[in-house]
C-alpha positions in Angstrom: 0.0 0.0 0.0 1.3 3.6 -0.8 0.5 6.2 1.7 -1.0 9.1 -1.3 0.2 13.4 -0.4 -2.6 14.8 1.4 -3.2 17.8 3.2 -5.6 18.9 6.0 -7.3 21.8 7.0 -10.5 23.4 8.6 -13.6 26.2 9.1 -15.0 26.3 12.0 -17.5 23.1 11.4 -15.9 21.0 9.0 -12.3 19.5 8.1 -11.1 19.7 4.8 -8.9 16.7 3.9 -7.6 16.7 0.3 -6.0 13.4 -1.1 -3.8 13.6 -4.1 -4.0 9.6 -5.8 -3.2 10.0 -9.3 -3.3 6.2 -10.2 -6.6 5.1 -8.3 -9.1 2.5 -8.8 -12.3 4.1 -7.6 -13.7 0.6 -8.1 -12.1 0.2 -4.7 -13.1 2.9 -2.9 -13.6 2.9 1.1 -14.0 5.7 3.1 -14.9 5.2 6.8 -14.9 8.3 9.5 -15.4 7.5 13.0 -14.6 9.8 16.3 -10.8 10.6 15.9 -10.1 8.5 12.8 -10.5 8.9 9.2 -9.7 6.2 7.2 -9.6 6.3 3.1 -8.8 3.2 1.0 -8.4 3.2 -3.3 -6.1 0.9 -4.6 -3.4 1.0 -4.4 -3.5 4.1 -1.6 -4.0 3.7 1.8 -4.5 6.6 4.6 -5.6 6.7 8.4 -5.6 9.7 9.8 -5.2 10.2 13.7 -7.2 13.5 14.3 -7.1 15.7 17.6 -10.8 15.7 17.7 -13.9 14.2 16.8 -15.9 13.6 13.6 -18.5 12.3 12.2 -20.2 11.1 9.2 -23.1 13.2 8.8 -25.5 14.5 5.6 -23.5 17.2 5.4 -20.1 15.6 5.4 -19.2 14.7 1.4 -16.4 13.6 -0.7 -15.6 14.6 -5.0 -12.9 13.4 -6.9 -11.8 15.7 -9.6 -10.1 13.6 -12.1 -8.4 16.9 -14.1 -6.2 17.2 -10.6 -6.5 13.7 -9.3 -7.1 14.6 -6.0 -10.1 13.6 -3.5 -11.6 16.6 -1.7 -13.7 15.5 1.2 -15.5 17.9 3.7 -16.2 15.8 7.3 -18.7 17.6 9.6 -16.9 18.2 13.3 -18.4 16.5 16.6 -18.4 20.0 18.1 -19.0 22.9 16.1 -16.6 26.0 16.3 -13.5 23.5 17.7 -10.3 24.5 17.1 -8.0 21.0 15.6 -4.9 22.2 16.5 -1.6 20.4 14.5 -3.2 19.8 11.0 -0.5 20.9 9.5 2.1 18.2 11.1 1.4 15.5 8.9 3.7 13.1 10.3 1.6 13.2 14.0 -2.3 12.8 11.9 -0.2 9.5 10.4 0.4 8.7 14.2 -1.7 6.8 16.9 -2.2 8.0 19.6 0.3 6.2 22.2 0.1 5.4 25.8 3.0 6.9 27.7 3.3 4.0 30.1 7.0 2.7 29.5 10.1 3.6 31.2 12.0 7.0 30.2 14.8 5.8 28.4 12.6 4.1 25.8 11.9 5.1 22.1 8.4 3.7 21.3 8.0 2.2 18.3 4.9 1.1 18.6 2.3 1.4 21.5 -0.5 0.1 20.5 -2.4 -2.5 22.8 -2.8 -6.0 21.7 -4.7 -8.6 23.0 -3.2 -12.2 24.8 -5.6 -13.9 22.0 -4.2 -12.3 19.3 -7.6 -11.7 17.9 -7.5 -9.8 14.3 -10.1 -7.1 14.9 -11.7 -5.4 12.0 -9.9 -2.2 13.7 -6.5 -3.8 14.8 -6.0 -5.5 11.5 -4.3 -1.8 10.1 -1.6 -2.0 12.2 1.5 -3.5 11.4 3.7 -5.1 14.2 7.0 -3.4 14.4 10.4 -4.6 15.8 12.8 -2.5 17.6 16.1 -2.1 16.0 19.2 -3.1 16.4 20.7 -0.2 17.4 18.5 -0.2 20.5 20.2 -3.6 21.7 23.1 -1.5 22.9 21.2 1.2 24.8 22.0 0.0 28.2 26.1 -1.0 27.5 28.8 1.4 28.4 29.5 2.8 24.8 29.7 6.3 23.8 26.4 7.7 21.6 25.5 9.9 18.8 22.8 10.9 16.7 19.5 12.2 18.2 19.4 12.1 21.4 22.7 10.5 21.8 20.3 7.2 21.4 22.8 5.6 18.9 26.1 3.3 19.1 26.0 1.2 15.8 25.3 2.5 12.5 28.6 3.1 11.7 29.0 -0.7 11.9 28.2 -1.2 8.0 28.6 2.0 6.8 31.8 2.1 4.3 30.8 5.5 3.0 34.4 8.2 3.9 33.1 10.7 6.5 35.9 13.0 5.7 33.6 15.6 4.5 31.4 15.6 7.4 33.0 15.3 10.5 36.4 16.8 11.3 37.9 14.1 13.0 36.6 10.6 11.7 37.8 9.4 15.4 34.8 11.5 17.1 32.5 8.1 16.4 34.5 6.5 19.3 35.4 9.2 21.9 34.0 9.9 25.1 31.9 13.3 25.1 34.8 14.8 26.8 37.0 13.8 24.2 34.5 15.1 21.3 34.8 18.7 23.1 38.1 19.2 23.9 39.0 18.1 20.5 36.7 20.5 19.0 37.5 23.5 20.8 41.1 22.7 19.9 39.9 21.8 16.3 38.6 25.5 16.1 41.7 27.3 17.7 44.5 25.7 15.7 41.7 26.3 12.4 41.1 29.6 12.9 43.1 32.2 10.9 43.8 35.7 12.1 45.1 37.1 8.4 41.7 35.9 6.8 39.5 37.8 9.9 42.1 40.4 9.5 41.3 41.2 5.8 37.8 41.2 6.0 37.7 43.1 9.2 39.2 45.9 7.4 37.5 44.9 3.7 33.7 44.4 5.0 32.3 46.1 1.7 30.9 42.2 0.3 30.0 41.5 3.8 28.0 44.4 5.2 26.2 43.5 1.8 25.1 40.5 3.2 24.4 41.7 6.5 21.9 44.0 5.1 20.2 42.2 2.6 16.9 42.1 3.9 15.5 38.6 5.1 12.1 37.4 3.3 11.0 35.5 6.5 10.7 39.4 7.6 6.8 39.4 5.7 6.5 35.7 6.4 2.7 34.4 7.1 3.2 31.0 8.7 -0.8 30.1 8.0 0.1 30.6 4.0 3.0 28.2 4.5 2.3 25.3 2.0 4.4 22.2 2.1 6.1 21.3 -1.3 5.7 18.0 -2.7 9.2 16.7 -2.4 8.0 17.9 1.7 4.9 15.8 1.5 6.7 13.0 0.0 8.9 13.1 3.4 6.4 13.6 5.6 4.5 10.9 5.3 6.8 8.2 4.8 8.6 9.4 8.3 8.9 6.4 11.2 5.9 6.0 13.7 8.2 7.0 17.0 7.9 8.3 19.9 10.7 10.2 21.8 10.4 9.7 25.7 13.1 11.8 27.1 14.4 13.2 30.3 14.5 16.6 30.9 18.4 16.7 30.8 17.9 14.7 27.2 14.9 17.2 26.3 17.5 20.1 26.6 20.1 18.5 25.0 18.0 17.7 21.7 16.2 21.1 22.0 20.1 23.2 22.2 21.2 20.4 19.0 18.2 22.0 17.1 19.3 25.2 17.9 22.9 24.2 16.7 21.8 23.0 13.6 19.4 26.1 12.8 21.7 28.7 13.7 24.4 27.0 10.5 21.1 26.3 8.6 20.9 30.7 9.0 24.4 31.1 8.1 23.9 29.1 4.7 20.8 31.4 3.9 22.3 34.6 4.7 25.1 34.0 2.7 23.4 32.4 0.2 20.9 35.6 -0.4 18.4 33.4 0.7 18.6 31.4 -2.8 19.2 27.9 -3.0 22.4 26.6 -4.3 24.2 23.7 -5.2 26.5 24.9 -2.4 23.7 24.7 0.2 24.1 21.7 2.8 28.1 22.4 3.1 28.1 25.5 6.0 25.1 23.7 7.6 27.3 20.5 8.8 30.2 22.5 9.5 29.5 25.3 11.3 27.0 22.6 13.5 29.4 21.3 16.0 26.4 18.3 16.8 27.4 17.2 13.0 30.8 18.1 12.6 31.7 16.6 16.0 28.4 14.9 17.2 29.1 17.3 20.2 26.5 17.8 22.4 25.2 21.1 25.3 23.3 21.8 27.8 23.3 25.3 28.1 22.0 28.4 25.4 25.3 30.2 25.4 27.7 27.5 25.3 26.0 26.4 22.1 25.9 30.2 20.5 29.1 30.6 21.6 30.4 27.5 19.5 28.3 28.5 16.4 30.0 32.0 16.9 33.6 30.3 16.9 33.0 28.1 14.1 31.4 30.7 11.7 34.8 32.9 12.4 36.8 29.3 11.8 35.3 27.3 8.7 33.2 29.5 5.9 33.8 31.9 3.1 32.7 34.5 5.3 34.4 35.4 8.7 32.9 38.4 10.4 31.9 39.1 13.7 29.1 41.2 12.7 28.0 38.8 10.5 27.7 36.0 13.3 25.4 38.3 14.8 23.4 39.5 12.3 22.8 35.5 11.8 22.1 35.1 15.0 19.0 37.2 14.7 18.0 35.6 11.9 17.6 32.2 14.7 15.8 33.9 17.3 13.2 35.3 14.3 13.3 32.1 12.6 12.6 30.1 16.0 9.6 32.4 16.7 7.7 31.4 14.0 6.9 27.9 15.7 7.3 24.6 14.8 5.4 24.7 11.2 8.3 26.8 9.6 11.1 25.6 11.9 9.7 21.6 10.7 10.0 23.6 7.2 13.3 24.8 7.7 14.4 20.8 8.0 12.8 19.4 5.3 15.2 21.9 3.4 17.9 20.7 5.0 17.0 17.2 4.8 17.1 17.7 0.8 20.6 19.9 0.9 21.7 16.7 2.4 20.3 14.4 -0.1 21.7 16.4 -2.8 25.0 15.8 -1.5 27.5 14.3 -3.7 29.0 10.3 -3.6 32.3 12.5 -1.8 30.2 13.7 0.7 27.4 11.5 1.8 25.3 14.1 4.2 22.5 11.3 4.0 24.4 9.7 6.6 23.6 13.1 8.8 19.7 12.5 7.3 19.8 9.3 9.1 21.5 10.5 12.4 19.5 13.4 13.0 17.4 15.8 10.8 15.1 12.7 10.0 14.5 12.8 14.0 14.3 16.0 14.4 11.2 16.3 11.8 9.3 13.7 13.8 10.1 15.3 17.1 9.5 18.8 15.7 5.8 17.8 14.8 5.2 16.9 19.2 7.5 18.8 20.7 6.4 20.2 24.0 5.6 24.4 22.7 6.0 25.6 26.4 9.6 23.9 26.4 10.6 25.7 23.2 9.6 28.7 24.3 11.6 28.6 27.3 14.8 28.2 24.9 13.9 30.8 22.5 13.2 33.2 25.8 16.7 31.9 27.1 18.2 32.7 23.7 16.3 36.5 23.5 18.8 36.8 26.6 22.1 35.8 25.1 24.6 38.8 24.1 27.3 37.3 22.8 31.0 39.1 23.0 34.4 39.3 21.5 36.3 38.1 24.0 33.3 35.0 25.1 34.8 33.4 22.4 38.0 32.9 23.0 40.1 33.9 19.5 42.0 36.7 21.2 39.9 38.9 18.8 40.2 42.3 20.5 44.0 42.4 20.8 44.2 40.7 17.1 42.4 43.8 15.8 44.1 45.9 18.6 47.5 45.1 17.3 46.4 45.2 13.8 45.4 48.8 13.9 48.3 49.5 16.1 50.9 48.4 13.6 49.3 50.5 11.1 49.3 53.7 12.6 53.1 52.9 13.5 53.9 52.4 9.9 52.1 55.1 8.7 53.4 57.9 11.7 57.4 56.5 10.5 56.4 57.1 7.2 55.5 60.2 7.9 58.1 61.1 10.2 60.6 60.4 7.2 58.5 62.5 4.8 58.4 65.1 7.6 62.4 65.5 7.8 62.8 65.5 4.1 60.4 68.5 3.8 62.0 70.3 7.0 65.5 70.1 5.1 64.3 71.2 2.0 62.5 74.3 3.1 63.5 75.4 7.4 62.5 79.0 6.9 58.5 78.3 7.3 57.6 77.5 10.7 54.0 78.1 9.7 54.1 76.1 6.4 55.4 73.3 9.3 52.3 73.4 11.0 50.3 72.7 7.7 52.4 70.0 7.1 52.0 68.1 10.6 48.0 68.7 10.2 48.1 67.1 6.8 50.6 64.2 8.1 48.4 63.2 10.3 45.2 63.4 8.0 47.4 61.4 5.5 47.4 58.3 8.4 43.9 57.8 8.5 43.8 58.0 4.3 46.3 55.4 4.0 45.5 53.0 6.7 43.2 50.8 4.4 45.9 50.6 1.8 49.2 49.3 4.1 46.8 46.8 5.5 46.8 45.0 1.8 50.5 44.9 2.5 49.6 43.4 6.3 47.2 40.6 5.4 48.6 39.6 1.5 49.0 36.0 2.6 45.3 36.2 3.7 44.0 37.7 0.4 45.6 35.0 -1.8 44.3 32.3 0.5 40.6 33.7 0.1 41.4 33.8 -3.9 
């Protein structure tokens, strides 16, 4: 059975559920609605729905198929009149039952639903399909380091022979302690980070303060005209029926790893003009440190802070400014909820598909952003609020992270003005020889000397940071 697009939505009586099935038999045609279900059946399409409240099949409830589109419309009468359904638009969670949360914390449910000692095959059990829990869950309870969402994995790099090269910096992070993964990634950053690149486009920010105010299009964004694509449908619905049962210390830790990834995500936008590119995907993974390193936090400003030291490290562009300009692209981003941030994924879920046989971002499909768009589509609101409040908060500094930044550009500037005052001094002596009778015409000189610094202090740096502007070219 194929699972057909579909989309949902509502007035304040009825839902509106259309159903795209382009190579139905309506010979076969079964429709049944009953309380929080809606089931359709056409071969070879199958759909049950999982709604947040009730319907029923009344007079007024009625169904068309338009065979120019190919796409069932039906209209089902609510229970209660004037009831908000809220979620239609997480498709994943309507292809969900509804599960009892009954099991231990440490437990992804795969599936919850009750079945009988008997075994009997109900006309209503006989739609589910009995699920076994993975491999990789065998492990969950021995002594070996995790990664992927949730830290809930330990071996899917047992039959991957795909090179990782391109995605993580160190292929050794898969077997270090979390300790290890940081340390090595702060020093990863520190012996990465070049002063003579910052250096030139500190002082050459024409390209970059083009970027910083090109103005976003999520500015005039309406989240209720946001319409999935198909490739997004497509996604959606084939997504894994799970459930994530975390502590509150695992909560925060995937909740700051969605944060990590989002803030890169902004990066590759800004830089991008907001276009897509066949470049999109790379800036994403590296400037994440929970995909570059599988690194994980538990605290708003240590995970800005990396995103901050990694955007000054790895990209094209390495600006202060711009890190914060991108960082309030997150916080706006963030604020438009879960529909656009779920959006936001599925784009990154196909930068990573896109990726090419040298880099196989899949793998990072598989490990997280998969997870992440189920998770997205349940997660607790009142929990990502609190982050986004926490992250309103933040004010992030030079010296937070850690790149001796100030006295870089301190010393810089410094070095500068001292070249340019002995140059002057020499141009000074040559003038007072030539012509000592004109104390006054002295004056004018010094006036204009020092005018002369500030004139020529973007031209020696070319001379300071040459190494930097071949590198860049």
């Amino acid at each position: 059975m194929r699972t057909p697009r579909f989309s949902v939505t509502q007035d304040s009586n009825y839902l509106l559920v259309e159903i795209h099935a382009p190579y139905c038999d309506l010979q076969d045609l079964d429709v049944d609605i009953e309380n929080e279900n809606f089931m359709f059946y056409c071969k070879p399409y199958f759909l049950r729905l999982h709604l947040p409240g009730k319907v029923k099949d009344s007079d007024t409830s009625c169904g068309v198929f338009d065979a120019d589109t190919q796409k069932f419309n039906f209209k089902i009468e609510k229970c209660n009149h004037d009831e908000f359904f809220p979620d239609l638009d997480m498709l994943t969670k309507l292809l969900q039952p509804k599960l009892n949360k009954n099991t231990v914390n440490t437990i992804e449910v795969i599936s919850s639903e009750n079945q009988s000692d008997d075994n009997s095959d109900s006309e209503s059990d006989q739609w589910y399909v009995n699920q076994e829990i993975p491999n990789d869950r065998e492990n969950c309870l021995v002594l070996k380091q995790g990664y992927g969402f949730g830290n809930k994995l330990t071996s899917y790099f047992d039959n991957i022979q795909d090179p990782l090269f391109g995605i993580l910096d160190d292929i050794r992070a898969i077997e270090m302690t979390q300790e290890d993964r940081r340390n090595g990634r702060i020093h990863f950053e520190s012996s990465s980070f070049d002063e003579n690149i910052y250096l030139y486009q500190y002082f050459n920010d024409e390209d970059i303060m083009d970027i910083i105010n090109f103005p976003s299009p999520w500015i005039k964004l309406e989240v209720d005209k946001l319409e999935y694509s198909e490739y997004e449908m497509d996604i959606l619905k084939e997504l894994p029926n799970k459930e994530y049962l975390l502590s509150t210390r695992e909560e925060n830790i995937v909740l700051l790893g969605l944060v990590d990834i989002l803030f890169a995500y902004c990066y590759d936008k800004r830089t991008f003009g907001f276009e897509n590119s066949v470049e999109n995907g790379w800036a994403t993974n590296k400037i994440s440190s929970t995909l570059s390193w599988f690194d994980i936090f538990q605290a708003s400003n240590e995970v800005i802070i990396a995103n901050f030291r990694r955007s000054l490290c790895f990209p094209l562009y390495r600006n202060f400014k711009l890190s914060i300009k991108i960082f309030d692209d997150l916080r706006l981003l963030l604020k438009f909820g879960k529909k656009f941030i779920l959006k936001c994924l599925l784009e990154i879920h196909k930068w990573f598909n896109m990726g090419s046989c040298t880099d196989p971002r899949y793998i990072l499909n598989d490990l997280y952003v998969k997870d992440y768009c189920v998770y997205i589509q349940k997660c607790n609101s009142t929990k990502l609020n609190d982050i986004i409040n926490d992250l309103d908060k933040i004010e992030i500094s030079k010296e937070d992270l850690n790149l001796n930044l100030v006295n870089i550009e301190r010393l810089a500037i410094q070095e500068i003005l001292d070249s340019n005052m002995d140059t002057s001094s020499e141009s000074c002596s040559s003038d007072s020889d030539d012509d000592s009778s004109s104390t006054t015409d002295s004056d004018d000189d010094d006036s204009s000397d020092n005018i002369s610094v500030i004139e020529n202090l973007t031209d020696n740096l070319d001379c300071l940071v040459i190494k930097s502007n071949e590198k860049l070219h």
